[in-house]
DOMI-796890 format. One record per residue (C-alpha): residue in one letter; chain; x negated, y negated, z. Coordinates in pm, 1 decimal. Each point is the difference from the previous one (the first is absolute). Layout:
<pt res="A" chain="A" px="X" py="Y" pz="Z"/>
...
//
This chain:
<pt res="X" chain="A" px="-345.9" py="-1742.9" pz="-2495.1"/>
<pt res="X" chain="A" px="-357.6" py="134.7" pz="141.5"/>
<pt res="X" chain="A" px="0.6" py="343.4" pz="53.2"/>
<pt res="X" chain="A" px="-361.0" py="95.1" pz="6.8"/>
<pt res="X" chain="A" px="-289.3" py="-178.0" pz="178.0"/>
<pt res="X" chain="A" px="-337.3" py="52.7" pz="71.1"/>
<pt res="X" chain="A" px="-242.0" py="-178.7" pz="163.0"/>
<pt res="X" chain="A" px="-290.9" py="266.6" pz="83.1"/>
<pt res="X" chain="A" px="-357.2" py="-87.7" pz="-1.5"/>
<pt res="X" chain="A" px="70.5" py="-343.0" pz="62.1"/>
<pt res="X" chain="A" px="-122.4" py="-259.7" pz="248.5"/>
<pt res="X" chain="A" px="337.3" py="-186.6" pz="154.6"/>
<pt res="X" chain="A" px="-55.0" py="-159.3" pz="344.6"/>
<pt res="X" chain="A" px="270.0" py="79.5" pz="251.4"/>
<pt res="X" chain="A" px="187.7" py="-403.7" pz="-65.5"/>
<pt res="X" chain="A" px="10.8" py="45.3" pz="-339.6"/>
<pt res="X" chain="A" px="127.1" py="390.5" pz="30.8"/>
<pt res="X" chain="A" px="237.4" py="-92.4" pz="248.7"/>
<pt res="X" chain="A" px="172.0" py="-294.7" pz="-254.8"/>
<pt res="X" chain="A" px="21.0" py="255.8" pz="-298.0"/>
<pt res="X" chain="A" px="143.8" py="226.2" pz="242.2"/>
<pt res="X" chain="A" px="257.8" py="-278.5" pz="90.5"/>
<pt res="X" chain="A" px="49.5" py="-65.1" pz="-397.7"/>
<pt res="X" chain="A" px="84.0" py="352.2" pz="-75.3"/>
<pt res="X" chain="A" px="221.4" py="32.6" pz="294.8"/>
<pt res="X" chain="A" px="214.6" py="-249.9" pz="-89.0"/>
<pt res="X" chain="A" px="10.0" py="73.4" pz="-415.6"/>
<pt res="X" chain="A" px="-106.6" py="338.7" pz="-57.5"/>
<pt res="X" chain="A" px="238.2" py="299.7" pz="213.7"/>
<pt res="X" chain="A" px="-8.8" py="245.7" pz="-289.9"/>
<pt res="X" chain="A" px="-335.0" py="48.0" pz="-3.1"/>
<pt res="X" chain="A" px="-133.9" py="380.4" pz="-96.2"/>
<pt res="X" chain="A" px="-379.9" py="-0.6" pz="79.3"/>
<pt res="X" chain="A" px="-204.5" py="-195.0" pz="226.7"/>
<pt res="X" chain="A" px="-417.7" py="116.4" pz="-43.3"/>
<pt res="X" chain="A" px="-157.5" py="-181.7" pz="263.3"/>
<pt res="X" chain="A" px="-301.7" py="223.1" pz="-21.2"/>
<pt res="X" chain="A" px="-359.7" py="-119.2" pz="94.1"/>
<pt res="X" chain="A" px="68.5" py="-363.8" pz="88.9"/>
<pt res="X" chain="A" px="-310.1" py="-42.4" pz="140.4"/>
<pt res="X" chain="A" px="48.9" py="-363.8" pz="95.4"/>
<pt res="X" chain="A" px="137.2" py="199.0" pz="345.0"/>
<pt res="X" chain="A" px="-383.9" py="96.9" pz="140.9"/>
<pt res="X" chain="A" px="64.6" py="-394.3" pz="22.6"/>
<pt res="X" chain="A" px="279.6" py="-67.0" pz="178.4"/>
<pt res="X" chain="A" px="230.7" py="52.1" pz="-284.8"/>
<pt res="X" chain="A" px="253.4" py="142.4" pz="-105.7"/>
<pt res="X" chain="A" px="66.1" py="333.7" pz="271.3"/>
<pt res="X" chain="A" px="-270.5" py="-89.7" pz="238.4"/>
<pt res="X" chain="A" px="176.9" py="-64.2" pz="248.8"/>
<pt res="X" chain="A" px="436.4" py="-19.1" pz="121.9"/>
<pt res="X" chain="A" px="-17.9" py="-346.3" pz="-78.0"/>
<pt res="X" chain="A" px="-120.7" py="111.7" pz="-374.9"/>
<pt res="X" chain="A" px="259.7" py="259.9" pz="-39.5"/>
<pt res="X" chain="A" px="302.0" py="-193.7" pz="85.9"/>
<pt res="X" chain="A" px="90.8" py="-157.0" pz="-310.7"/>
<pt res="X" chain="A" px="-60.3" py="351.3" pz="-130.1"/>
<pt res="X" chain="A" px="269.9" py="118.3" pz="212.0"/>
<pt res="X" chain="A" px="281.3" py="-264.4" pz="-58.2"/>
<pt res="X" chain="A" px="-86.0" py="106.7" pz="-420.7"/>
<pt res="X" chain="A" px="77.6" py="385.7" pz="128.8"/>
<pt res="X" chain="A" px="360.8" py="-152.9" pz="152.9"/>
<pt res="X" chain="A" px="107.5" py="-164.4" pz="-295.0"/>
<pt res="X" chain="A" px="-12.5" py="295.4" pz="-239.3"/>
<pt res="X" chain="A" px="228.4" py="203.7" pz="-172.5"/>
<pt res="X" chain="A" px="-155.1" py="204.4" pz="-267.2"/>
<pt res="X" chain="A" px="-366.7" py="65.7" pz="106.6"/>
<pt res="X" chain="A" px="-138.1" py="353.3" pz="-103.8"/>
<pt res="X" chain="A" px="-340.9" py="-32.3" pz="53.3"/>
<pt res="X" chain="A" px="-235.3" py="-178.3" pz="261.1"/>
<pt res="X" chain="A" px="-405.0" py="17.0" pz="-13.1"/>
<pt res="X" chain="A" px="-160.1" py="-150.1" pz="260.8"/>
<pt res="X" chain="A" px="-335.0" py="231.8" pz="-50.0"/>
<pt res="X" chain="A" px="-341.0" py="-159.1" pz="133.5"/>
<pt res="X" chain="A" px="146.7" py="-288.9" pz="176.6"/>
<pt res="X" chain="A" px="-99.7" py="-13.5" pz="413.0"/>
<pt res="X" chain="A" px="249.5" py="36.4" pz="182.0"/>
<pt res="X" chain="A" px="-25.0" py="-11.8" pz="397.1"/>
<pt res="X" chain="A" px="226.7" py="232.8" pz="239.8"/>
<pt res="X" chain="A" px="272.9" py="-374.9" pz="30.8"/>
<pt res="X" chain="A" px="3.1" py="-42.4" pz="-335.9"/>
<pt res="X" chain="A" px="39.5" py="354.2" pz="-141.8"/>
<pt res="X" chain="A" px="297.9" py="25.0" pz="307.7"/>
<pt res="X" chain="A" px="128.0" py="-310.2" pz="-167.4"/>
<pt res="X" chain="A" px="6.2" py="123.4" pz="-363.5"/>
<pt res="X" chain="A" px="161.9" py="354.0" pz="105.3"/>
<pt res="X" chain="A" px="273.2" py="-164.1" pz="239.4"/>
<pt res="X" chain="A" px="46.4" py="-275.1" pz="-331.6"/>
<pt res="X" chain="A" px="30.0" py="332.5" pz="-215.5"/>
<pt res="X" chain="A" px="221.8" py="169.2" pz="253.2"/>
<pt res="X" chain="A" px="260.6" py="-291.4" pz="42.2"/>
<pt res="X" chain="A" px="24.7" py="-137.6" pz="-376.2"/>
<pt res="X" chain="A" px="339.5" py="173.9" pz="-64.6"/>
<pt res="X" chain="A" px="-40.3" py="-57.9" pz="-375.5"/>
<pt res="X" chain="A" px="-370.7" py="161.5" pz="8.5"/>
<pt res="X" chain="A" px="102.1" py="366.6" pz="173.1"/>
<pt res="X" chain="A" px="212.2" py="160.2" pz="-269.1"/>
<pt res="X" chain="A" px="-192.7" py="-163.7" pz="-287.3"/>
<pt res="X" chain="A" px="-388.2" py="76.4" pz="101.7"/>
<pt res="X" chain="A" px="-133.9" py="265.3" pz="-185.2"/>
<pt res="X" chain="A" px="-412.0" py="-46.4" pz="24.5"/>
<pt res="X" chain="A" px="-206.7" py="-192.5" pz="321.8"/>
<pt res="X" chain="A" px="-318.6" py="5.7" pz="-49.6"/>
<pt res="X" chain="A" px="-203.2" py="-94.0" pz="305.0"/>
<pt res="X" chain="A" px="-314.6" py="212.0" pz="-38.1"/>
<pt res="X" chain="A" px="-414.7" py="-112.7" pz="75.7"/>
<pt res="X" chain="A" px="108.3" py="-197.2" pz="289.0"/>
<pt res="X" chain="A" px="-103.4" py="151.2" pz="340.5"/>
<pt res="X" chain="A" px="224.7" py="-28.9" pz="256.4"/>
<pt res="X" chain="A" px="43.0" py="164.2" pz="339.9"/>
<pt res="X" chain="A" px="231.5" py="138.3" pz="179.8"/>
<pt res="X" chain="A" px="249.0" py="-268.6" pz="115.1"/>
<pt res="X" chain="A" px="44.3" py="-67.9" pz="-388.6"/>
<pt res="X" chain="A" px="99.5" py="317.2" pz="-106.1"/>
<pt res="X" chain="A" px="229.2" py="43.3" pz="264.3"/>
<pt res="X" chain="A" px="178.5" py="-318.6" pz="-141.7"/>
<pt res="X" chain="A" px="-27.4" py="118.6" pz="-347.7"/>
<pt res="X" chain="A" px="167.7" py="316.3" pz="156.0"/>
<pt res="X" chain="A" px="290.7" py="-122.7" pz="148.8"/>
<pt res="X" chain="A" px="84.2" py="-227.4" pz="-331.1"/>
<pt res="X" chain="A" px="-61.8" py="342.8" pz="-261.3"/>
<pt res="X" chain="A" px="344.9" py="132.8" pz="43.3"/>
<pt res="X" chain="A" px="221.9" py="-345.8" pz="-32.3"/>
<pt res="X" chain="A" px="-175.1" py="3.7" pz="-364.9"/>
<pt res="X" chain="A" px="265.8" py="286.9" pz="-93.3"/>
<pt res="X" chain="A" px="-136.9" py="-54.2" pz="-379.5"/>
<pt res="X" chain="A" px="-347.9" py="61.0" pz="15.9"/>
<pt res="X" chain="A" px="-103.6" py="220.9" pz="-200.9"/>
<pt res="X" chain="A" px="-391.0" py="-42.1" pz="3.0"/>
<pt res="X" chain="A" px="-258.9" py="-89.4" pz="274.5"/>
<pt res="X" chain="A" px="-349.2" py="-119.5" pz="44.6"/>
<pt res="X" chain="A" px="-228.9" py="28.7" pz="257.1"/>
<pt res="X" chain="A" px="-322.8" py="92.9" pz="-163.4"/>
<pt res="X" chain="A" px="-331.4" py="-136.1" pz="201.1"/>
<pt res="X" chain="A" px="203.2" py="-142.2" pz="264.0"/>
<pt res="X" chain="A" px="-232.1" py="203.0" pz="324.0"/>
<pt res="X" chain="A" px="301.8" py="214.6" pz="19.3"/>
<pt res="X" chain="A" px="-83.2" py="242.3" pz="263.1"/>
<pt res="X" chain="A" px="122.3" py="233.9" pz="240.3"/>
<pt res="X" chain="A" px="119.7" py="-270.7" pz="270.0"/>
<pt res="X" chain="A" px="133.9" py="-199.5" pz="-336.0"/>
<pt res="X" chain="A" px="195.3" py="304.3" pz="-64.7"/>
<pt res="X" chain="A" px="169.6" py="43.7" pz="304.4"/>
<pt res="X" chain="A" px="71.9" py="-377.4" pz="45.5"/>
<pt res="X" chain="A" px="197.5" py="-25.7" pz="-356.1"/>
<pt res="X" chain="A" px="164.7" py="347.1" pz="131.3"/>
<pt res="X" chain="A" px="64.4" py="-162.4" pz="294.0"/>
<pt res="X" chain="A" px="121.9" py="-316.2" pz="-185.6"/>
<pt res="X" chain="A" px="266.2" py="181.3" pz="-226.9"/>
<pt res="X" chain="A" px="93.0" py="223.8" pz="326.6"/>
<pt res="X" chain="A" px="125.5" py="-338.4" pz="108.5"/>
<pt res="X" chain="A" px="276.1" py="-50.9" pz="-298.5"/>
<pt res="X" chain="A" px="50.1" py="354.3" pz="-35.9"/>
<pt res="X" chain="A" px="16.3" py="-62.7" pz="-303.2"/>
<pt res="X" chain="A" px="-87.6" py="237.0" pz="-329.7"/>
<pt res="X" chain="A" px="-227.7" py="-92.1" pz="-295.5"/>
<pt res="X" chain="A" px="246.4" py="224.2" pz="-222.0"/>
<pt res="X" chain="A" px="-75.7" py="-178.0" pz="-350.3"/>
<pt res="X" chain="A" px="-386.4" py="-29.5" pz="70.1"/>
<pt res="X" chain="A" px="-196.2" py="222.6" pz="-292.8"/>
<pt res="X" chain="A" px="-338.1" py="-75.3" pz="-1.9"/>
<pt res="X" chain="A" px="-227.8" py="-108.2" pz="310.6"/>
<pt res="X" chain="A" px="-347.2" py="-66.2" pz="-76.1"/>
<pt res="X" chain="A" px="-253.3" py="36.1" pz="324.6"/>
<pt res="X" chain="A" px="-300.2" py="-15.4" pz="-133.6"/>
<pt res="X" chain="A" px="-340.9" py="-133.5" pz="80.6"/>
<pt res="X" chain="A" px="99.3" py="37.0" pz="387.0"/>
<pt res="X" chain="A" px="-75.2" py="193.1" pz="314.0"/>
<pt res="X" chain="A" px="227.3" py="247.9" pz="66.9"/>
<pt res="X" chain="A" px="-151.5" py="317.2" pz="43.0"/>
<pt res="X" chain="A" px="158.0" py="314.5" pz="89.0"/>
<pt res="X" chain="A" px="162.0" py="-119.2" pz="320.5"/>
<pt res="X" chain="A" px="136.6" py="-291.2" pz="-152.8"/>
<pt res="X" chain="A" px="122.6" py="191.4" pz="-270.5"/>
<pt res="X" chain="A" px="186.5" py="198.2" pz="260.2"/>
<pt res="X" chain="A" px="150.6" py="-283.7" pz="156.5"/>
<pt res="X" chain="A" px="186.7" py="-79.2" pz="-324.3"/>
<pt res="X" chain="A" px="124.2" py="332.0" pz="-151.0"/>
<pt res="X" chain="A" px="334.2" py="41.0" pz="224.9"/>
<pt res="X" chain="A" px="-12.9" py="-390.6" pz="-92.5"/>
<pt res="X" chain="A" px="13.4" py="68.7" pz="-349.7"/>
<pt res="X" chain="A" px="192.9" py="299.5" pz="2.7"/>
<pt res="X" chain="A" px="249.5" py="-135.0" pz="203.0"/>
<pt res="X" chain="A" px="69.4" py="-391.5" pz="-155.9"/>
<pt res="X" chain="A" px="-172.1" py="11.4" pz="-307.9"/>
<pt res="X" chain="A" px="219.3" py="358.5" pz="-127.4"/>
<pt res="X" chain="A" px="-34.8" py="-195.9" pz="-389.3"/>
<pt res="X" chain="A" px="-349.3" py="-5.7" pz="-16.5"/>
<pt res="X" chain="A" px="-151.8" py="125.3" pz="-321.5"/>
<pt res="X" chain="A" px="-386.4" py="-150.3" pz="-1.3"/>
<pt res="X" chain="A" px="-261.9" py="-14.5" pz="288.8"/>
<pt res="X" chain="A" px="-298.1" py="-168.3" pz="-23.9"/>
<pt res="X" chain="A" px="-248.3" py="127.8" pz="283.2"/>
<pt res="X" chain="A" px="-355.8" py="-55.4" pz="-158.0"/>
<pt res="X" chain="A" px="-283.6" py="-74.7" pz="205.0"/>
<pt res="X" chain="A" px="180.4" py="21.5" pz="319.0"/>
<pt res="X" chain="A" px="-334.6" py="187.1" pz="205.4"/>
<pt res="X" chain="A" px="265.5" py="289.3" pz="-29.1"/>
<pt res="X" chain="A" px="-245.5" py="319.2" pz="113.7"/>
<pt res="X" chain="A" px="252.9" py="220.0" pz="52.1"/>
<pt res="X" chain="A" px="368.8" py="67.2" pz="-149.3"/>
<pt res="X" chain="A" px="236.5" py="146.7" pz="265.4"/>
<pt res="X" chain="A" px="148.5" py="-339.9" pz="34.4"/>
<pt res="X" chain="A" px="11.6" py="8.8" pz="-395.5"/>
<pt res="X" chain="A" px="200.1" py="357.8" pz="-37.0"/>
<pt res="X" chain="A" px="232.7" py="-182.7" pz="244.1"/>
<pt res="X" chain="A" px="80.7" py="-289.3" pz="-265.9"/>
<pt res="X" chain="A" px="-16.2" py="251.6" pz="-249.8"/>
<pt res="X" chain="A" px="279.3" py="220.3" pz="116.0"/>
<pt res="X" chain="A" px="175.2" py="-261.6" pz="165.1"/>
<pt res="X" chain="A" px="31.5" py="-244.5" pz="-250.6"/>
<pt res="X" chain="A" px="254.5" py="215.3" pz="-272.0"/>
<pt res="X" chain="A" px="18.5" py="-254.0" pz="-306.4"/>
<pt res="X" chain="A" px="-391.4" py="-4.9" pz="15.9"/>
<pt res="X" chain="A" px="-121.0" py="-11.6" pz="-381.8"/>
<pt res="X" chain="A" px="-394.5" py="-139.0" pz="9.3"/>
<pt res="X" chain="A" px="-249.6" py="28.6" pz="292.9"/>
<pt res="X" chain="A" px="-278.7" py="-190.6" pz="-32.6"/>
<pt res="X" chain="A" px="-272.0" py="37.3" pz="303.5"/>
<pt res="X" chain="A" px="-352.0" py="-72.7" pz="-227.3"/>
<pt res="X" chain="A" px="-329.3" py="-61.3" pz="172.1"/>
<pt res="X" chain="A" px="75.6" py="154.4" pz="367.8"/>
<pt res="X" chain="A" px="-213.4" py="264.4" pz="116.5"/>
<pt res="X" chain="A" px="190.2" py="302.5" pz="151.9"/>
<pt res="X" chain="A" px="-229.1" py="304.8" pz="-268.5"/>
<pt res="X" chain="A" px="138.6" py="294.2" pz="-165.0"/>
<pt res="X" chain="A" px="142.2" py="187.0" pz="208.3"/>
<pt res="X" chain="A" px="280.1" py="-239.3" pz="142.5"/>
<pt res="X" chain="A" px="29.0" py="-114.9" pz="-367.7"/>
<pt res="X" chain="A" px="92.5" py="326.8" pz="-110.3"/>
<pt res="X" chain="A" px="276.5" py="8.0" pz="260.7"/>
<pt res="X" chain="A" px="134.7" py="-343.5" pz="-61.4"/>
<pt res="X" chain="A" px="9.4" py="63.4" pz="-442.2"/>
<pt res="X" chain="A" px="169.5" py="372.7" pz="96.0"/>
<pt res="X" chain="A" px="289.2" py="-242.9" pz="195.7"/>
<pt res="X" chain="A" px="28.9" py="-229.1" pz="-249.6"/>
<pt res="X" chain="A" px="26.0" py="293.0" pz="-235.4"/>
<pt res="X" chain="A" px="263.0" py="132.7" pz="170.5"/>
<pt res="X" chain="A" px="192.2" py="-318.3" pz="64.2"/>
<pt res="X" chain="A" px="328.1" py="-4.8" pz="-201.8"/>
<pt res="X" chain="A" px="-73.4" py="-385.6" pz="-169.7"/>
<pt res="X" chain="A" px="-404.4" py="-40.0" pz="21.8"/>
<pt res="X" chain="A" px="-114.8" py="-10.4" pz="-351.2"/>
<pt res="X" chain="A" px="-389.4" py="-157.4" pz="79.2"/>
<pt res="X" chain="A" px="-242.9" py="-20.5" pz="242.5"/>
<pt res="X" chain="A" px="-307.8" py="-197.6" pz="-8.1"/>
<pt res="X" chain="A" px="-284.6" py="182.0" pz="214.7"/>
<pt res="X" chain="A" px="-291.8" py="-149.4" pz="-170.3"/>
<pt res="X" chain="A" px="-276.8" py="-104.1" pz="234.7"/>
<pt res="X" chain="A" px="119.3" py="217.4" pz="291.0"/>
<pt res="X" chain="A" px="-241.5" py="334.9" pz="-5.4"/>
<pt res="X" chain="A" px="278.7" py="185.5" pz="-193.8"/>
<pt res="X" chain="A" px="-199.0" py="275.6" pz="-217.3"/>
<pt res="X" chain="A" px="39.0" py="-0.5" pz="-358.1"/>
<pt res="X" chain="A" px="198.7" py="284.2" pz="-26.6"/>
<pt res="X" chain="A" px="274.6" py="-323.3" pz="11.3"/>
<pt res="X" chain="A" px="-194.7" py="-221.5" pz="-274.2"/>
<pt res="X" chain="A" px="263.2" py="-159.2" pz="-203.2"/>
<pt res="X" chain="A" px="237.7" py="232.3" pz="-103.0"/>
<pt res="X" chain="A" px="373.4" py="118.7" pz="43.4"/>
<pt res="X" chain="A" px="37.3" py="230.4" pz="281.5"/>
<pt res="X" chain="A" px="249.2" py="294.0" pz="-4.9"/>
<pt res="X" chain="A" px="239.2" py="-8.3" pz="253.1"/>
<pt res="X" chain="A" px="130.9" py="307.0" pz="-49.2"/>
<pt res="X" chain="A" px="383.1" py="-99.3" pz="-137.1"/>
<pt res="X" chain="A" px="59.6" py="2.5" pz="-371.4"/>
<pt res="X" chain="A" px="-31.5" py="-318.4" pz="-99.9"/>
<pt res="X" chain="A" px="-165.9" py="-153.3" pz="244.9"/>
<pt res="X" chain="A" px="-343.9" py="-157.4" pz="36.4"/>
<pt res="X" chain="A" px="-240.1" py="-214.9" pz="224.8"/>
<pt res="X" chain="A" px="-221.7" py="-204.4" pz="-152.0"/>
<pt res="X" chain="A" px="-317.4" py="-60.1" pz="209.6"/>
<pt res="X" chain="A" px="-193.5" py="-275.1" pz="-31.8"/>
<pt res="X" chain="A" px="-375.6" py="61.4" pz="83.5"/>
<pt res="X" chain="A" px="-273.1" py="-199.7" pz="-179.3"/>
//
C-alpha cells in the first residue's frame, strides 16, 4: 500500500485536492510521508487558502495511523485554517504518537495561529522535529504559542530539533521562550535561531543554560558585535552538551574564525563556526 506521497510544486485546485484527499482517506491509513510543499495553486483559492480548503486535509490527518512526517512548507494558510490543521493534528489519535517531522515553515501567520498551533504541540507526544522557519514569528508569536501549550500543560519531551529561522524574534522574544524551552522542550538537542534581528544575547545565555541536552546553536546573520559574542561562545563553551556554534555574520571578531575552541576539560571542544 502507498506509503509515500508527494505532491509539492504542483498546481491542484481546492475540488480536485479535496477528492484525492477523500481517496486516500478511505484506501491509504498507513501512509508515512505526506510533502505538500509549495502547492501554489492556494494564492488561488486552492488547496489551504482558506477553512473550506483545509478540511479535506483534516479528515486525511483523522484517518491515519502511521504518519511520520508532514510538510506543508509555502502553502497560505490563514489564522481558521492553520487553527483547523493544528486542532485536526491534535485530535487524530493515530497521528500523536506516530508524528515525528511537521513542517509548516514560509507561511506568515499571526498570532491567533500560533496560539492554535500551541495548544495542539503537546497532544503530538511523538514529535520529534519542528518547523517554523519564515513564518513572522515574533515576540507576540512567541508568547501566543507559549500561551497556547500553557493551555494543555502539556511537554514537548521528544522534540530535538526546532528550526526558527528567517523570523523576528529579537532579544525579547528570545526571552519569552527560554523558560519555554527549558521547561517543555528538556530533549532538545538543535536550535536554529538565524536571522532572528537578535542584537543582543541575554535572552540567548538563558536558552543556553537552560536548555541541558543542547548540542548545536545556530544564531547566523543577527547583529549583537563582539563583545556579547564573546560571552555567548564562552557559555556555550562551558555548557556540558554544546559541541557548535554558528556566529557567522554577527560582529564576532576573528579570534573565533572557524576553529575548535578549548573549553578547558580534557577532551572537550567547541567548534565555532565563523565565516
Amino acid at each position: 500500500s502507498l506509503r509515500t506521497l508527494s505532491l509539492c510544486q504542483n498546481s491542484i485546485g481546492a475540488e480536485k485536492f479535496g477528492e484525492l484527499c477523500d481517496a486516500l482517506a478511505v484506501g491509504c491509513s498507513g501512509l508515512r510521508e505526506l510533502d505538500f510543499s509549495y502547492m501554489l495553486a492556494c494564492s488561488e483559492g486552492g488547496v489551504s487558502e482558506s477553512l473550506v480548503g483545509v478540511q479535506p486535509l483534516c479528515k486525511l490527518f483523522c484517518g491515519q495511523s502511521a504518519l511520520g512526517c508532514l510538510k506543508l512548507h509555502y502553502n497560505c494558510i490563514t489564522e481558521a485554517a492553520m487553527g483547523a490543521i493544528a486542532g485536526a493534528l491534535g485530535a487524530a489519535v493515530g497521528v500523536r504518537s506516530t508524528l515525528r517531522v511537521l513542517d509548516l515553515g514560509q507561511k506568515k501567520l499571526e498570532a491567533e495561529g500560533f496560539r492554535g498551533l500551541g495548544g495542539a504541540l503537546p497532544l503530538l507526544e511523538g514529535l520529534e522535529e519542528l518547523g517554523l522557519f519564515a513564518t513572522g514569528f515574533d515576540v507576540g508569536g512567541a508568547r501566543a504559542l507559549v500561551d497556547g501549550v500553557g493551555v494543555t500543560g502539556g511537554q514537548m519531551r521528544r522534540l530535538v530539533s526546532l528550526n526558527l529561522s528567517e523570523n523576528a524574534l529579537g532579544d525579547a522574544g528570545v526571552r519569552v521562550l527560554q523558560g519555554f524551552l527549558a521547561g517543555c522542550c528538556v530533549g532538545l538537542e538543535f536550535l536554529n535561531l538565524s536571522e532572528n534581528r537578535i542584537e543582543a544575547v541575554g535572552g540567548l545565555l538563558g536558552v543556553v543554560r537552560g536548555c541541558t541536552r543542547l548540542r548545536t546553536l545556530n544564531v547566523k546573520r543577527n547583529n549583537f558585535g563582539d563583545e556579547a559574542g564573546r560571552e555567548l561562545v564562552l557559555a556555550c563553551a562551558a555548557h556540558v552538551c554544546v559541541g557548535m556554534v554558528n556566529v557567522a555574520l554577527c560582529g564576532v571578531s576573528e579570534e573565533f574564525a572557524n576553529e575548535l575552541f578549548d573549553c578547558g576539560v580534557p577532551g572537550r571542544y567547541l567548534y565555532v563556526v565563523n565565516a
